[in-house]
Kinemage of the C-alpha trace (Angstrom):
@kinemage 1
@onewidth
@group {chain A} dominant
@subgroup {mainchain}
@vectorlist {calphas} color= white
{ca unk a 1} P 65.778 -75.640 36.699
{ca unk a 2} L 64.072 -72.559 36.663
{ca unk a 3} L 62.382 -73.534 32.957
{ca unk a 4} L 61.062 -76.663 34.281
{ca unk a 5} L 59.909 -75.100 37.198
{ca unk a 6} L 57.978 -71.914 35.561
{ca unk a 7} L 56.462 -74.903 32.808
{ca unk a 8} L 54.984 -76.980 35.627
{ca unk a 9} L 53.778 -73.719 37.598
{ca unk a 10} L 51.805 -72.412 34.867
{ca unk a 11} L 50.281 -76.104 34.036
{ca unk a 12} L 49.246 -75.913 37.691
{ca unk a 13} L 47.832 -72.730 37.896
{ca unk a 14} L 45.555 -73.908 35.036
{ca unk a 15} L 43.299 -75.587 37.643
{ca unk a 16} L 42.989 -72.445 40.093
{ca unk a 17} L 41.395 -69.169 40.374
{ca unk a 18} L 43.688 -66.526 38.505
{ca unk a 19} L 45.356 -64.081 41.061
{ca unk a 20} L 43.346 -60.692 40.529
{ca unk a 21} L 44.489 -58.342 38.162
{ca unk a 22} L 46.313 -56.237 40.539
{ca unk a 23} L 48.046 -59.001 42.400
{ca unk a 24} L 49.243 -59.670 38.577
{ca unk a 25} L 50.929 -56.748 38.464
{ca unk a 26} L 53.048 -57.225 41.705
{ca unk a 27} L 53.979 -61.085 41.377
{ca unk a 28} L 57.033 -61.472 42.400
{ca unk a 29} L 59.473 -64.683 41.683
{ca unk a 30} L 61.525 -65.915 44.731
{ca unk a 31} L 64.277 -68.188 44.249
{ca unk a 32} L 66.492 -70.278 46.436
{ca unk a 33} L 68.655 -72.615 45.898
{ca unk a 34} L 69.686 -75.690 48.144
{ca unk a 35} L 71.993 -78.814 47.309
{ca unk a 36} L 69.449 -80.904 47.062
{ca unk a 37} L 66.550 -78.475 45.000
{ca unk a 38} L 65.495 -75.422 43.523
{ca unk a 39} L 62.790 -73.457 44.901
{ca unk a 40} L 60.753 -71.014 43.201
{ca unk a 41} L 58.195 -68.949 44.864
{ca unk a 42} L 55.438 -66.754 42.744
{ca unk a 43} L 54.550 -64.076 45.715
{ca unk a 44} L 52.948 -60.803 46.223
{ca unk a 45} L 54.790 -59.107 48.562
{ca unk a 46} L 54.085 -56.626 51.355
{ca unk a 47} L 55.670 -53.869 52.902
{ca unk a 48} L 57.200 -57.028 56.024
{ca unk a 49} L 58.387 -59.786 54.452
{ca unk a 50} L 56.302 -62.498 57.117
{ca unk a 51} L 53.495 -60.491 55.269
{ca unk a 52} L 53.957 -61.222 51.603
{ca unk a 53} L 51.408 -63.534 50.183
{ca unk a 54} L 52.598 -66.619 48.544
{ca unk a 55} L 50.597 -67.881 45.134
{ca unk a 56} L 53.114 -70.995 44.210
{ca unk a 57} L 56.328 -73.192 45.363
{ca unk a 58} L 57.480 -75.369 42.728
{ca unk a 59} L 60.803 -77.554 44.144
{ca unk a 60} L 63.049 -79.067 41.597
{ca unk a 61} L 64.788 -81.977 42.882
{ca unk a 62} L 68.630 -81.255 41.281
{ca unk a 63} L 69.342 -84.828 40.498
{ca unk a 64} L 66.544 -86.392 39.093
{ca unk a 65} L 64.573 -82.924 37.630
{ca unk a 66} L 61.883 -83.715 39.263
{ca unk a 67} L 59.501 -81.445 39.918
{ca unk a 68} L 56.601 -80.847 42.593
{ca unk a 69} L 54.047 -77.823 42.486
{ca unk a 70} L 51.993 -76.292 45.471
{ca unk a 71} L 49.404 -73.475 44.971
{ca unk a 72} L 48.160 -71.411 46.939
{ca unk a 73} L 44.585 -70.284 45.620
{ca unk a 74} L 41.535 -71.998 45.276
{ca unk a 75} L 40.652 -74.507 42.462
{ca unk a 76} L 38.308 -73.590 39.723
């Protein structure tokens, strides 16, 4: 899941402002897993969790591989 997940992300994040160049440097990748779908988070985090910035959630659905993307920046 996670392949299909970091594909779609990045063909996403195509259409958005680029996180600056020191928020590159921090990303993190979240996962979590659920029986119905994989989540992956792209996140720069903070020193509290309910404080870490989130860039992208991409959900794979387990059965069918499909895949949804949100992000979190503004488009180009």
């Amino acid at each position: 899941m996670e392949p299909v997940a970091k594909d779609a992300t990045f063909e996403a994040l195509k259409a958005h402002m680029p996180p600056s160049h020191e928020d590159k440097k921090t990303l993190v990748l979240g996962k979590m897993l659920t029986d119905e779908a994989g989540i992956f988070e792209l996140y720069v985090p903070a020193d509290r969790p309910q404080d870490a910035r989130v860039i992208s959630r991409a959900t794979v659905n387990r059965t069918t591989g499909q895949v949804a993307v949100e992000v979190f920046l503004p488009r180009l």
